[in-house]
Backbone as ProteinMPNN parsed JSONL, in Angstrom:
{"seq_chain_A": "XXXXXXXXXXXXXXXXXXXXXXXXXXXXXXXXXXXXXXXXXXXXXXXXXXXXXXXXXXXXXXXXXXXXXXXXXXXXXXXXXXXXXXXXXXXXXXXXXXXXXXXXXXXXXXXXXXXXXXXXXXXXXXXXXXXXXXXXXXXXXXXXXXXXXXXXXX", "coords_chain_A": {"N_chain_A": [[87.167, 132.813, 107.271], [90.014, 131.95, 108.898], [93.225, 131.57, 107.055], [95.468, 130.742, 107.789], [94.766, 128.847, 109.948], [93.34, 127.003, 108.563], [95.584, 126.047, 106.879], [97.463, 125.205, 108.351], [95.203, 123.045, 109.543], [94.739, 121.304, 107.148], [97.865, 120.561, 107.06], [97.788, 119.187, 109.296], [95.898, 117.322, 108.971], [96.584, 116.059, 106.731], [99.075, 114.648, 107.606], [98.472, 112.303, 109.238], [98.33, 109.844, 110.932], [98.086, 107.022, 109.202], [98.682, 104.465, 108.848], [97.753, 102.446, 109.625], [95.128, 101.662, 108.753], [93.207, 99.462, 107.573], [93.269, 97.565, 104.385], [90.905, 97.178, 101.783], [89.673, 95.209, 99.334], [88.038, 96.193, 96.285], [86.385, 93.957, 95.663], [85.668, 92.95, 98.306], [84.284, 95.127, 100.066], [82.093, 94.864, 98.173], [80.77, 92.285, 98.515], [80.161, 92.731, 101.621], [78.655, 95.283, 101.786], [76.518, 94.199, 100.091], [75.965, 92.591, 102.364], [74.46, 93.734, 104.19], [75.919, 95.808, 105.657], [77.0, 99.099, 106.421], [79.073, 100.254, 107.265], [82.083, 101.439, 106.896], [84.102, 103.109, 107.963], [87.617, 104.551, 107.72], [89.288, 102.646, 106.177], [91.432, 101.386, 103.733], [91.134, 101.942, 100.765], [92.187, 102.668, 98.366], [92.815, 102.749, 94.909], [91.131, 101.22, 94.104], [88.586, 99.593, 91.717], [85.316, 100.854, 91.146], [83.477, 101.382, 90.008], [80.461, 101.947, 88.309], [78.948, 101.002, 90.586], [76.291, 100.425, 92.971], [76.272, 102.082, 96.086], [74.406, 103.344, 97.628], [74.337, 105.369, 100.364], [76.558, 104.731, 102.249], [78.859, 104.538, 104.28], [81.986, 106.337, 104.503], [83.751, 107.416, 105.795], [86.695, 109.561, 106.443], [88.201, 107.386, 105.121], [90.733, 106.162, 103.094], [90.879, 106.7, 99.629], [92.197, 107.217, 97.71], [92.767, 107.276, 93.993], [90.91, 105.941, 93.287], [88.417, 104.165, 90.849], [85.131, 105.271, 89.916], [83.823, 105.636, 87.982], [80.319, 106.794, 86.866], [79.24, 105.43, 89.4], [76.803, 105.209, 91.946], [76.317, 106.882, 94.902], [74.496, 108.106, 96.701], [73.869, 109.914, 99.199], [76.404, 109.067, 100.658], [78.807, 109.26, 102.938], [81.223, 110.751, 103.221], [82.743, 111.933, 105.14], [86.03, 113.601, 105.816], [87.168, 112.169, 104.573], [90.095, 111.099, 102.275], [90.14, 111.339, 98.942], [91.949, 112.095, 97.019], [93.015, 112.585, 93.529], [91.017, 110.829, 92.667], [88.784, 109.381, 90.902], [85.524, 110.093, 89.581], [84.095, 110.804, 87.466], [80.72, 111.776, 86.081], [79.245, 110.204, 88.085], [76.718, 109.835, 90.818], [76.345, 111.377, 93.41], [74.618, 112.691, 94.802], [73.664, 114.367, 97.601], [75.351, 113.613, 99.235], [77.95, 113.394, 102.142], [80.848, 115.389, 101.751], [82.304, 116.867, 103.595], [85.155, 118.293, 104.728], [86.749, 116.777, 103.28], [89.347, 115.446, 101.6], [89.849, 116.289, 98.194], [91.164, 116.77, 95.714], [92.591, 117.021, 93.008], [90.659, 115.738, 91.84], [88.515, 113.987, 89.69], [85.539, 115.152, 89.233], [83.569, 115.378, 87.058], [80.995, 115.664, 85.179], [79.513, 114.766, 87.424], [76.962, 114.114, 89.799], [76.576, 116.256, 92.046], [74.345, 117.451, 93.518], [73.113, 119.023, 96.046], [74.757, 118.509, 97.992], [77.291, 118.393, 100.73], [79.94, 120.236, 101.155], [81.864, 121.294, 102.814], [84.657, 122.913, 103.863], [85.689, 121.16, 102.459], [88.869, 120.326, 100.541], [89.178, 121.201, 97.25], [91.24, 121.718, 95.068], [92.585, 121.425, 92.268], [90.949, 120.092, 91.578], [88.302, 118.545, 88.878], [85.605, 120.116, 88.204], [83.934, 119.667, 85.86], [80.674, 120.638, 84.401], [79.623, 119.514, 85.99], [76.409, 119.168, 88.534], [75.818, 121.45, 90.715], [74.044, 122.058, 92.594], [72.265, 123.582, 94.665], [74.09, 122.769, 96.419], [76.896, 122.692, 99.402], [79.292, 124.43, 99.434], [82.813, 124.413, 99.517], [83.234, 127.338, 100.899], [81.057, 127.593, 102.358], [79.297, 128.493, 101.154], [76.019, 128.542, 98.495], [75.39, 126.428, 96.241], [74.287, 127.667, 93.105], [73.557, 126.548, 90.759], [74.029, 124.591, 87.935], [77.574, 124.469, 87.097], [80.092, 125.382, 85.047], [82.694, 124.862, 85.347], [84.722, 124.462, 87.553], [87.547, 125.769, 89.926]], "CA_chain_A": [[87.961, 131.73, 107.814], [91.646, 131.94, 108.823], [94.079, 131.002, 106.147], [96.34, 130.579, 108.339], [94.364, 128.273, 110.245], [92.832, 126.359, 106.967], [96.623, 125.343, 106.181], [97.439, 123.894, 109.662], [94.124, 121.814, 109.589], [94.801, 120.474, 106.268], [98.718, 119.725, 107.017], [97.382, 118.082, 110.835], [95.419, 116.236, 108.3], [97.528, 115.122, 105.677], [100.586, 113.966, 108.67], [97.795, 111.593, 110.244], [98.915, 108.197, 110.714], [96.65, 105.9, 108.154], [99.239, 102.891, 108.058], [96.878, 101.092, 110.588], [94.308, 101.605, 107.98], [92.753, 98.341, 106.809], [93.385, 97.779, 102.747], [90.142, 96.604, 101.788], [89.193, 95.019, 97.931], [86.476, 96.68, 95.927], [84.979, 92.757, 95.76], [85.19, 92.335, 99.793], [83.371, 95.642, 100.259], [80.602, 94.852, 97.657], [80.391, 91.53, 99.74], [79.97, 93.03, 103.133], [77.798, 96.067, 101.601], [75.496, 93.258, 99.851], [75.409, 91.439, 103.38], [74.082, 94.73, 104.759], [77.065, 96.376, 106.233], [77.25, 99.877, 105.613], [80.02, 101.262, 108.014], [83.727, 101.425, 106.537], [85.404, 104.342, 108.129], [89.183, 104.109, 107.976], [89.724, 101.438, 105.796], [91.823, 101.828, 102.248], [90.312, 101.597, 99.339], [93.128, 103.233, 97.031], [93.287, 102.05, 93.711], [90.42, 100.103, 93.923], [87.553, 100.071, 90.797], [83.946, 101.452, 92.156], [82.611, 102.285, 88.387], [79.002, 101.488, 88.099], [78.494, 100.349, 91.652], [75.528, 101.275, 93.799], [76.565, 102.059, 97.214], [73.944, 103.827, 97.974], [74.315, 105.536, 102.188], [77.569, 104.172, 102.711], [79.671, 105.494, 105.316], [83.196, 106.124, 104.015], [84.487, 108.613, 107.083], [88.049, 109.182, 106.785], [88.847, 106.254, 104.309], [91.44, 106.422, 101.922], [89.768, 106.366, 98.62], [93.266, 107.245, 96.575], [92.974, 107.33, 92.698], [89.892, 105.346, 93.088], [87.692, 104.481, 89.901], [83.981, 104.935, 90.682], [82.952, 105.945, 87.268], [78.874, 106.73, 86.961], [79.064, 104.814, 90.963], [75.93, 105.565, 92.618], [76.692, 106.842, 96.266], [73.801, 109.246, 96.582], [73.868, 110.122, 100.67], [77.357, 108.819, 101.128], [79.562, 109.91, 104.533], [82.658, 110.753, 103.227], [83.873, 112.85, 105.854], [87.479, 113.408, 106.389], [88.141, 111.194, 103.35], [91.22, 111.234, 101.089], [90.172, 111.181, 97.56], [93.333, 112.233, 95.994], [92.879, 112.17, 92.372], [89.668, 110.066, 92.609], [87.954, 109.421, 89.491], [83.986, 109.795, 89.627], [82.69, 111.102, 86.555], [79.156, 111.198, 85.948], [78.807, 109.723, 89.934], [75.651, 110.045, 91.306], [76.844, 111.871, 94.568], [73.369, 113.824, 95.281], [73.346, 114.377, 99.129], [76.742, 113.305, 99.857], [78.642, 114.441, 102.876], [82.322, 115.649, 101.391], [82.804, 117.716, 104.459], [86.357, 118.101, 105.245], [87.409, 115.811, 102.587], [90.467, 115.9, 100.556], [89.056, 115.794, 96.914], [92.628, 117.419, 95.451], [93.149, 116.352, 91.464], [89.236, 114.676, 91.43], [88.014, 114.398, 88.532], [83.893, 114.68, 89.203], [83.197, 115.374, 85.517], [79.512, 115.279, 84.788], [78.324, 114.368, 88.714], [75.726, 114.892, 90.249], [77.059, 116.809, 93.244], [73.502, 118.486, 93.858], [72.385, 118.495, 97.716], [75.963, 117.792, 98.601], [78.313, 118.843, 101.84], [81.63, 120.392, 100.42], [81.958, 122.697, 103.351], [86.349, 122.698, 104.359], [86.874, 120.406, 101.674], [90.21, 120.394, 99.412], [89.447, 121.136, 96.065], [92.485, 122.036, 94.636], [92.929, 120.974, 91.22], [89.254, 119.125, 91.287], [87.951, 118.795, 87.694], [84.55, 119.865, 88.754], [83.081, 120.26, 84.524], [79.148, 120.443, 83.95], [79.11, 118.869, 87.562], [76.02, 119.598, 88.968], [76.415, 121.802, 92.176], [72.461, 123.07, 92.339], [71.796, 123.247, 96.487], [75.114, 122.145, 96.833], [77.319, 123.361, 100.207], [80.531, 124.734, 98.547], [83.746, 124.913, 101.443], [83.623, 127.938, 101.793], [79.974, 127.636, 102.518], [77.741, 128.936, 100.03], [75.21, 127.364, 98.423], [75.692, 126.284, 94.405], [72.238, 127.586, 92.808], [73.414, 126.239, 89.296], [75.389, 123.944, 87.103], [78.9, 125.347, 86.737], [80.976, 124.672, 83.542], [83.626, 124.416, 85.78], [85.184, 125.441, 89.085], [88.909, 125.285, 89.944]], "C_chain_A": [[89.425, 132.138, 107.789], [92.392, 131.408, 107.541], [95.042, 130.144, 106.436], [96.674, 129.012, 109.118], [93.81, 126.774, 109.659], [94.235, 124.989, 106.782], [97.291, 124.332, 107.065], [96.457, 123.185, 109.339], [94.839, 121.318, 108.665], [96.39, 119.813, 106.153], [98.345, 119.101, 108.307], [97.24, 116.9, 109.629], [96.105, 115.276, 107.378], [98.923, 114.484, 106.234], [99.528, 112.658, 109.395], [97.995, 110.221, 109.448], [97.559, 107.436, 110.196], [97.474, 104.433, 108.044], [98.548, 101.878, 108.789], [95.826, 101.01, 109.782], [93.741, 100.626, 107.137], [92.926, 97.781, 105.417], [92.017, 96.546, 102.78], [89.966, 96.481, 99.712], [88.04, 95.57, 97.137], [85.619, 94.842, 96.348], [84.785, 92.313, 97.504], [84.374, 93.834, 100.221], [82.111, 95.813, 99.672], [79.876, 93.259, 98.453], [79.306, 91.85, 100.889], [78.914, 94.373, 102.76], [76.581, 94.815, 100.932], [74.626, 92.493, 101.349], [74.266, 92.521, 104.267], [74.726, 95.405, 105.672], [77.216, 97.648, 105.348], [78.075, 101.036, 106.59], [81.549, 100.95, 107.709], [84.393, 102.474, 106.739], [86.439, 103.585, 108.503], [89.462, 103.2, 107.325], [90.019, 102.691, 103.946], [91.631, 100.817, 101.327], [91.015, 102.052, 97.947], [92.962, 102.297, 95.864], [92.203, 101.351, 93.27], [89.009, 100.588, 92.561], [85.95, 99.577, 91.135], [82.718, 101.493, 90.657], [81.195, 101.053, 88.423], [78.762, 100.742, 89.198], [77.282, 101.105, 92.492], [75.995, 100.97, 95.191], [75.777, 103.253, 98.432], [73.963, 104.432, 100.207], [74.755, 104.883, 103.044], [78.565, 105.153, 103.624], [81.074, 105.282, 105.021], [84.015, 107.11, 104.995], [85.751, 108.167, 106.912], [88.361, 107.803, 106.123], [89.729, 106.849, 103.884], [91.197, 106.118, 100.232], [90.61, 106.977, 97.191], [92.786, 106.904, 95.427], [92.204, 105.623, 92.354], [89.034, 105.695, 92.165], [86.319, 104.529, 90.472], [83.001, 105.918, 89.326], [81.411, 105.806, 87.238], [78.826, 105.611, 88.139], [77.606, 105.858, 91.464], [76.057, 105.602, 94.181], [75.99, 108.1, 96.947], [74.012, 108.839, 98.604], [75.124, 109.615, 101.552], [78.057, 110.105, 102.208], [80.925, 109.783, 103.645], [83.571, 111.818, 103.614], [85.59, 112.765, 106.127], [88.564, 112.394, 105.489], [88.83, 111.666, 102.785], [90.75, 110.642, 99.974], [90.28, 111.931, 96.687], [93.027, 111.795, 94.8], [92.292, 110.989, 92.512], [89.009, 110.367, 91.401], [86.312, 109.359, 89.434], [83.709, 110.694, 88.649], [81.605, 110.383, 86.048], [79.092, 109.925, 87.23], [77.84, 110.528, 90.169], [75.994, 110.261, 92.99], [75.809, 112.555, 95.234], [73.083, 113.169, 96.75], [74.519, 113.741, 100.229], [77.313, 114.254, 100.839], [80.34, 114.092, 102.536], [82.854, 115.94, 102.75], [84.149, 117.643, 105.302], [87.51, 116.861, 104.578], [88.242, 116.318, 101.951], [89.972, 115.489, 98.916], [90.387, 116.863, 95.873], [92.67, 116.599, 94.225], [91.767, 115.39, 91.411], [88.877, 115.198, 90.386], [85.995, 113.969, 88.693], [83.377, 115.455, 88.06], [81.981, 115.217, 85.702], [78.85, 114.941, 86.021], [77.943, 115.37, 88.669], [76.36, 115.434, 92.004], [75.83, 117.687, 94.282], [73.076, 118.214, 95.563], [73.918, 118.248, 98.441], [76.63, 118.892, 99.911], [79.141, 119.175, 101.338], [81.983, 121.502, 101.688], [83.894, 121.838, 104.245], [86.353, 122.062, 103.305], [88.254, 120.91, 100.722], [89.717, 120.295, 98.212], [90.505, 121.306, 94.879], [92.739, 120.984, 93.564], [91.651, 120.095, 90.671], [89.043, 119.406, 89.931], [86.208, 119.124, 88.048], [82.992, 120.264, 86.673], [81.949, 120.3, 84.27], [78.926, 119.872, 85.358], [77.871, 119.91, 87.903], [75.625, 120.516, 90.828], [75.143, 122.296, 92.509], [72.11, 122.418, 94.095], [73.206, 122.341, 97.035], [76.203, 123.225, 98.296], [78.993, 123.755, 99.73], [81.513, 124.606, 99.859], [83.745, 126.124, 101.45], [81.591, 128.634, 102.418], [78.676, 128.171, 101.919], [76.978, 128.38, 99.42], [74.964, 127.403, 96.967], [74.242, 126.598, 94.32], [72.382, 127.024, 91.447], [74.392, 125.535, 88.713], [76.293, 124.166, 86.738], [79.373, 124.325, 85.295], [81.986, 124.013, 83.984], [84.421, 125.133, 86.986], [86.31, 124.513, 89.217], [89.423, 126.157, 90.914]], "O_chain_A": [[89.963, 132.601, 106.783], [91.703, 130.532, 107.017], [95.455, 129.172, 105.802], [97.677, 128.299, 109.143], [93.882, 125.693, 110.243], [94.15, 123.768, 106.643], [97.601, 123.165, 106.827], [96.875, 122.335, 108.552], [95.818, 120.728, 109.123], [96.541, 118.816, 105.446], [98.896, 118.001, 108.262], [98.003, 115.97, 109.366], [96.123, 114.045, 107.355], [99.736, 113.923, 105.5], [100.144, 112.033, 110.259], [97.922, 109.749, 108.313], [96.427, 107.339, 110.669], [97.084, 103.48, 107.368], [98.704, 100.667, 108.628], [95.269, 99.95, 110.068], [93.745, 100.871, 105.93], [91.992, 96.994, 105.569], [91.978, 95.495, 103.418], [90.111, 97.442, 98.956], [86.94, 95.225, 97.568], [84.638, 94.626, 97.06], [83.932, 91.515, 97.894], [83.512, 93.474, 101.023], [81.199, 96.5, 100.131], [78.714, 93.179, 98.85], [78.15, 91.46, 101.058], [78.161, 94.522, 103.722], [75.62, 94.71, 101.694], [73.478, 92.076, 101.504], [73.337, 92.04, 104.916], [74.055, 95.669, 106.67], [77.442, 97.647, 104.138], [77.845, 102.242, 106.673], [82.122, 100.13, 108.426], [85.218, 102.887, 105.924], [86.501, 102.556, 109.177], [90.214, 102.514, 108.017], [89.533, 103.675, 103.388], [91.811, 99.613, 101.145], [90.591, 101.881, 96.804], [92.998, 101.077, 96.029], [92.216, 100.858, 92.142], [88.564, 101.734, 92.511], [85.5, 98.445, 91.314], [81.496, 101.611, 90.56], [81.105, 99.83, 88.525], [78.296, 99.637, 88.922], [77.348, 102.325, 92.648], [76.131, 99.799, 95.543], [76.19, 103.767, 99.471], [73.559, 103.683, 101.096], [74.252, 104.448, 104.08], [78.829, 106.345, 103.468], [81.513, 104.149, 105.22], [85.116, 107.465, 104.576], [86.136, 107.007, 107.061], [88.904, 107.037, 106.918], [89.801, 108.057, 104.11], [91.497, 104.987, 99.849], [90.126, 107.176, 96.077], [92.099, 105.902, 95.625], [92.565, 104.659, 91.678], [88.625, 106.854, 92.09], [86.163, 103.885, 91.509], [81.986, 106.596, 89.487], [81.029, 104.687, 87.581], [78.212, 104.634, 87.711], [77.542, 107.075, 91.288], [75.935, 104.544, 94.799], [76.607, 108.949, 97.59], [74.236, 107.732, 99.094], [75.105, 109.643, 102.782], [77.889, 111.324, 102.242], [81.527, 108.721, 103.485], [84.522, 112.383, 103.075], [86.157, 111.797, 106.634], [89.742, 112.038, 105.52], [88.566, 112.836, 102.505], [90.882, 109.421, 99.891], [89.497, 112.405, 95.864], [92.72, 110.604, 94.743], [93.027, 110.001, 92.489], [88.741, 111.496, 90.991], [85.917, 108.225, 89.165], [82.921, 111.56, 89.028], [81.413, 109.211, 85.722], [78.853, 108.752, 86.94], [77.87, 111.725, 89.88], [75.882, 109.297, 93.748], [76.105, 113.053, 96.32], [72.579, 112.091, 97.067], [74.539, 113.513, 101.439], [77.312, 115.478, 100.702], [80.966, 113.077, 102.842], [83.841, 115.299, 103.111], [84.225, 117.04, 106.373], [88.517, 116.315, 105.029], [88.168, 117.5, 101.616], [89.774, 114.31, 98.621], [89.875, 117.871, 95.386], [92.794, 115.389, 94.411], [91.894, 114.274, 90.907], [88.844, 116.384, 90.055], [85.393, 112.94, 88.387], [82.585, 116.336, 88.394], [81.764, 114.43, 86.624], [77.634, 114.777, 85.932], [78.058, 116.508, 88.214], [76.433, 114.646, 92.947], [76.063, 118.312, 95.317], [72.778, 117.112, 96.026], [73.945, 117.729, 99.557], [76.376, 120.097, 99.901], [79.527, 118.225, 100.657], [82.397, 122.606, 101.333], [84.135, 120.791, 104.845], [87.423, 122.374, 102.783], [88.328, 122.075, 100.33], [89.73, 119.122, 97.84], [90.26, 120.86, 93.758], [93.056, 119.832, 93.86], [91.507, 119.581, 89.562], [89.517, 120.478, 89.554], [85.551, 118.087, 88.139], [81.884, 120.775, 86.513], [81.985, 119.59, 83.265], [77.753, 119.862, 85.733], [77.99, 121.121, 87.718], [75.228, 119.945, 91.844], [75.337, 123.466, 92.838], [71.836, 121.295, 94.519], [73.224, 121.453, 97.888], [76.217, 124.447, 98.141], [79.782, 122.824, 99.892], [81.094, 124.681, 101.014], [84.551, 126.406, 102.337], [81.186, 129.756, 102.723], [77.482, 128.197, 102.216], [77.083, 127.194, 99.733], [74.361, 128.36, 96.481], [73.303, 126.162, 94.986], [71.32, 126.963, 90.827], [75.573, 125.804, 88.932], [76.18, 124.154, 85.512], [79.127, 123.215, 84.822], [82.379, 122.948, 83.508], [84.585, 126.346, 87.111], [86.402, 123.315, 88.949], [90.606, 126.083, 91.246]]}, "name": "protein", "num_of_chains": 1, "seq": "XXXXXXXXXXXXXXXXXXXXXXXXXXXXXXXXXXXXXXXXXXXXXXXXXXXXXXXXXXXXXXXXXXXXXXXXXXXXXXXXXXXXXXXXXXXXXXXXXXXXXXXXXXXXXXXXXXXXXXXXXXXXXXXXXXXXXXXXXXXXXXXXXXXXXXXXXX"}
């Protein structure tokens, strides 16, 4: 992959206008996910606390998902393409089969997930806490494929 190329994408990405971006409450998206609504691309979710929620094959495309708690959160098959989660907190998150792809995951702390089966291909790791996370059949960015539980990748 270009480097060159890599660093454009990811500043395109990080200049892209989000202030039209919805601000949504953790309790109005467990609402509207209860009602059976499971499409929230583009909407911000910064700040908001996720910990111990099941959100099982939720579509989070391109949210903003800022220094969001989502301790042990269950979001096994989640879409979170193109998302920003900037120092995002999910340890021990049940992430197995998640699509990262092209996400910003920059200062995350996924401590103890389960990352196994997952998409990471382009994403931003940069500074990720990724400790005991399980990465086993996982798509790394730069496309390889985790065969085993790392201690830790940085």
């Amino acid at each position: 992959m270009n480097v060159q190329w890599s660093l454009q994408f990811l500043a395109f990405r990080s200049d892209e206008s989000t202030a039209h971006y919805p601000k949504m409450t953790a309790s109005e998206l467990l609402k509207r996910y209860a009602a059976g609504e499971r499409h929230f691309s583009k909407i911000d979710l910064s700040h908001e606390n996720l910990s111990q929620v099941n959100l099982t094959g939720i579509n989070l495309s391109r949210a903003i998902l800022c220094w969001v708690l989502g301790r042990k959160a269950i979001l096994q098959g989640a879409n979170f393409y193109g998302a920003n989660l900037t120092q995002a907190i999910l340890t021990s998150a049940d992430l197995h089969g998640a699509n990262f792809c092209e996400a910003n995951l920059s200062g995350a702390d996924l401590r103890d997930a389960d990352l196994s089966g997952a998409n990471l291909t382009r994403a931003n790791l940069s500074n990720a806490n990724l400790r005991h996370a399980n990465l086993s059949q996982t798509i790394l960015p730069d496309g390889a494929i985790g065969k085993r539980q790392l201690d830790f990748y940085r």
